[in-house]
Each structure stands twice: as C-alpha cells, then as structure tokens.
C-alpha positions as CSV (number, residue, x, y, z in Angstrom):
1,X,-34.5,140.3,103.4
2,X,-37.3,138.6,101.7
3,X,-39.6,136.1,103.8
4,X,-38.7,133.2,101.3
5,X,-34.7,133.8,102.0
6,X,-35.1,134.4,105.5
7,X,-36.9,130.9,105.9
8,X,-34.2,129.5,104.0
9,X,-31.3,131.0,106.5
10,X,-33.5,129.8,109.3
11,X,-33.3,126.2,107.8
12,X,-29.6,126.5,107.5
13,X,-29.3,128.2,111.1
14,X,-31.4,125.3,113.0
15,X,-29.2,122.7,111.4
16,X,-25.7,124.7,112.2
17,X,-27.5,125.2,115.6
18,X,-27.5,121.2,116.2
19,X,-23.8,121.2,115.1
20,X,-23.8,120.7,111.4
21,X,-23.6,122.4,108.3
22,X,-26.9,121.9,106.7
23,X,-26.9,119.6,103.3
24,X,-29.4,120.7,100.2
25,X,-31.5,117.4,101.0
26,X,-31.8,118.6,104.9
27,X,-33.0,121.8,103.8
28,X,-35.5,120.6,101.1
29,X,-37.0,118.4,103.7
30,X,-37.1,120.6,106.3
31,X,-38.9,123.1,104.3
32,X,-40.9,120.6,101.9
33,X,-39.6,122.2,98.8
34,X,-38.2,120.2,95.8
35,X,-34.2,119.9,95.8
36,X,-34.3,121.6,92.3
37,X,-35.8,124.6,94.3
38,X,-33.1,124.5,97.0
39,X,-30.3,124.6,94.9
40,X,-31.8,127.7,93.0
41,X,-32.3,129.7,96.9
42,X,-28.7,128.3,97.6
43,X,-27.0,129.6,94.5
44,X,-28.8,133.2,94.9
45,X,-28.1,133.7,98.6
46,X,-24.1,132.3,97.7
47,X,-24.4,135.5,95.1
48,X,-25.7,137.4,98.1
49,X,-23.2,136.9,100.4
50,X,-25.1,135.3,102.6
51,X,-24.3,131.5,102.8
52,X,-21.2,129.5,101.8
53,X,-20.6,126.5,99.8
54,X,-18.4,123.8,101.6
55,X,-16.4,121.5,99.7
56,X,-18.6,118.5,101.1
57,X,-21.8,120.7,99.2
58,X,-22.9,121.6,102.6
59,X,-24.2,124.8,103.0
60,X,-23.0,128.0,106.5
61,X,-24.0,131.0,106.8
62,X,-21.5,133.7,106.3
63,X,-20.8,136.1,109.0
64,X,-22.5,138.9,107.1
65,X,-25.2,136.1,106.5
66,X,-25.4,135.4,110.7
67,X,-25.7,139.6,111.1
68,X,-28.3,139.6,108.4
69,X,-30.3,136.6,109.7
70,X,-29.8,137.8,113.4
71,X,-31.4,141.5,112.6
72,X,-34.3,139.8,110.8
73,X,-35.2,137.9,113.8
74,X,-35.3,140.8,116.0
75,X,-37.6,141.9,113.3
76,X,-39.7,138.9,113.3
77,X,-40.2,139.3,117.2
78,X,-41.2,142.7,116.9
79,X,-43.9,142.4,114.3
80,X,-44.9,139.1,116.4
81,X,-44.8,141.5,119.2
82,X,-47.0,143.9,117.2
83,X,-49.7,141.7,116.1
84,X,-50.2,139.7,119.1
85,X,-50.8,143.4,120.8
86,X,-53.7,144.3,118.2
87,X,-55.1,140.2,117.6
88,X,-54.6,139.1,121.4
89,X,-53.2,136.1,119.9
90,X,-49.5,134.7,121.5
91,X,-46.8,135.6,119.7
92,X,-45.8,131.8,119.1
93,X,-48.3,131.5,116.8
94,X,-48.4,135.1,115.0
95,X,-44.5,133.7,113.4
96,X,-45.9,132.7,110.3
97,X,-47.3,135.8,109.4
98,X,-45.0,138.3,111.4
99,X,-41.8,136.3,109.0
100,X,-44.2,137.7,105.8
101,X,-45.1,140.9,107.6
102,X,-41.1,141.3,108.4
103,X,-39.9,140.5,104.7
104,X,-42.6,143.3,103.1
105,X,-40.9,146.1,105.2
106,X,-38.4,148.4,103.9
107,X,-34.7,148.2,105.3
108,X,-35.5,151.4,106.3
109,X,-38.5,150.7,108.3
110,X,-37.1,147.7,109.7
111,X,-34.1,149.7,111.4
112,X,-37.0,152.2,113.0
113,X,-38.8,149.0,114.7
114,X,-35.4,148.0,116.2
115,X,-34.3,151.3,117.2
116,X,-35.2,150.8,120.9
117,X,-33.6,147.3,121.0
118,X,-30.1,148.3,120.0
C-alpha cells in the first residue's frame, strides 16, 4: 500500500472511528487536498477493493480494506519503531516519515518486519 492511499484510509478510518462514514468534503479537508483530488483517490481505492461507496456518497472501508489498513499500521509502528531506535527521536513524531518509509517497502518485506508480531 502506497503512502498516499494509506493516508487516505486513515482519513476514512478516523472519521468511521468517531461513528461516521466519512464524506469526500471531510476527507479533502482533513487532508487539505482539493475535492477533485479526493474523488480521483476514492474512485481508485473503490477499484481496489478497498473502500465502498454508500448510497448517501459517503465513503467505508471494506473489510479487506480494514485488514489492509490494519497491517499497514503495524507497519508504520515498526518503521517508527525503527527510526526512533537509530535517530533517538520518539516515535510520535517519526509517523510522518515511518508512513513514506512503510509505503516504499515491498509486500514482501513488509510481512518479514511483522513476522514477530503475529
């Protein structure tokens, strides 16, 4: 999962997180991106599998959507984990980067790092 599609599945999982489905507008502003650009992310992660349109143009995550999303947080955590080992910085603030560093990795690579946590 790519760091730009896992930030968008975040978005979506905060808002289902306080209760509701997460609208387009929601999203944009929550991530600062341009509704045009929303709608684009949407449409490619419906193709994916990974969300689903509701008839009131909300937006859920899927269940394969919630696996997907749940695995690349375990991810994120470990390459927080990671950095903040070799920077001595916390971990809060290594998310940023460890969301990038997670959405370079192979799928491959990222099953190896989580390994030990299954």
């Amino acid at each position: 999962m790519t760091a730009s599609e896992y930030r968008y599945m975040r978005a979506i999982a905060k808002f289902a997180d306080g209760g509701k489905a997460a609208k387009m507008t929601d999203v944009a502003a929550d991530l600062g991106f341009a509704r045009a650009s929303v709608y684009k992310k949407f449409c490619l992660l419906e193709q994916q599998g990974l969300i689903r349109k509701r008839d009131d143009k909300s937006v859920v995550l899927t269940e394969e959507g919630a696996r997907q999303y749940a695995r690349q947080t375990e991810v994120c955590k470990v390459c927080a984990q990671m950095l903040s080992k070799y920077t001595g910085m916390q971990e809060s603030l290594l998310m940023h980067d460890a969301v990038a560093m997670a959405g370079a990795l192979s799928h491959r690579c990222c099953s190896a790092l989580l390994k030990d946590r299954q």
